[in-house]
C-alpha positions in Angstrom: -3.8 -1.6 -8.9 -5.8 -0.3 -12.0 -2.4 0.9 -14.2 -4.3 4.2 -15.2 -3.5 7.1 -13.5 -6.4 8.3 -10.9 -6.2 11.1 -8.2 -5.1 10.0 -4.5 -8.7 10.5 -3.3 -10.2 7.7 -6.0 -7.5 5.7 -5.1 -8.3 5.9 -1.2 -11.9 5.5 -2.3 -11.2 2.5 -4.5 -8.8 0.7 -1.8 -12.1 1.3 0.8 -14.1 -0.6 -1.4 -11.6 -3.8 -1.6 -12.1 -3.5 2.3 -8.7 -0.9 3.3 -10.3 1.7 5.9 -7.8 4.4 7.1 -8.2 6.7 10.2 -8.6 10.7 8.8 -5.5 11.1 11.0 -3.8 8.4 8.4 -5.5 10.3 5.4 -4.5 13.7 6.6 -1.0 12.2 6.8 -1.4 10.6 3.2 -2.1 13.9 1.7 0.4 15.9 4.0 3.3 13.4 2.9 2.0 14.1 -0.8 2.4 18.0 -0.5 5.8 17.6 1.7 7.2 15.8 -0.9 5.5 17.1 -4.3 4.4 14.2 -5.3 2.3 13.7 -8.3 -0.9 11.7 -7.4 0.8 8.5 -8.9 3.7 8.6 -6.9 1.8 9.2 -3.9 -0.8 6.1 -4.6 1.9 3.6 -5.5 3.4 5.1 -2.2 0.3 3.9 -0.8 0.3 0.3 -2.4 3.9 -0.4 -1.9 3.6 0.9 2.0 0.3 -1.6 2.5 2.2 -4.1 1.1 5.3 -4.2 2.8 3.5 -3.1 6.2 1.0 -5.1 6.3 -1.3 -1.9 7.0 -0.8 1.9 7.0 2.5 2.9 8.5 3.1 6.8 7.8 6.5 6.7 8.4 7.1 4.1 6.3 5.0 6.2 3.4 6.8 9.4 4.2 10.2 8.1 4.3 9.2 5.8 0.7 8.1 9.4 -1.2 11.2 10.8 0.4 13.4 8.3 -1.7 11.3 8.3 -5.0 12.0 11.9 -4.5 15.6 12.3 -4.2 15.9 9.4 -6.5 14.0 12.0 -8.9 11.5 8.8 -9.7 8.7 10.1 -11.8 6.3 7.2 -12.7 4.8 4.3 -11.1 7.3 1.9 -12.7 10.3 3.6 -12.2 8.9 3.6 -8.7 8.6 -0.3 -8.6 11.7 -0.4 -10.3 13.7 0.8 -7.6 12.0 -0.6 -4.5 12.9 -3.9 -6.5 16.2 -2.8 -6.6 16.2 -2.0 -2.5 14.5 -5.1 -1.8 12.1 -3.4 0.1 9.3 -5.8 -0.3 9.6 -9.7 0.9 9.3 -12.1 -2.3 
C-alpha cells in the first residue's frame, strides 16, 4: 500500500482498481467498524490490508475485532499497527 496517508474511501477506490470488489453490506461494515472504534482513516485502511491479507478476502469480524486490538493497544500509526500484528503473529510468513 501507497505509505501516504489517504481517506478510507480512496483506499477502497484504489484496492477496486487492483481488482478487490466489496459488497455495500462489507463497506457499510468497513465504515461502521471505523466509527465503532474511532479509528483514524489509516488505522482503519491498514485494518483493511492486514484483514485481506490474513483472510484471504473481506472478513468483518476479522476487521472489527483487528481495530478493536489496535485500539486498546492505543496503536496510532500504520507501523505501530504492523508492529504489533508482527508481534501476534497474526499473519502466515
Amino acid at each position: 500500500m501507497n505509505q501516504s496517508v489517504r481517506t478510507v474511501e480512496d483506499y477502497l477506490l484504489h484496492l477496486k482498481s487492483k481488482g478487490f470488489l466489496f459488497r455495500e453490506d462489507a463497506v457499510g461494515f468497513i465504515y461502521f467498524g471505523q466509527q465503532y472504534t474511532n479509528s483514524t482513516d489509516e488505522i482503519a485502511n491498514t485494518a483493511i490490508e492486514i484483514t485481506l491479507m490474513a483472510q484471504k478476502g473481506f472478513d468483518g469480524s476479522f476487521y472489527i475485532s483487528l481495530l478493536e486490538t489496535f485500539a486498546s493497544n492505543k496503536i496510532d500509526s500504520r507501523k505501530a499497527a504492523w508492529k504489533l500484528v508482527e508481534k501476534m503473529e497474526l499473519l502466515a510468513v
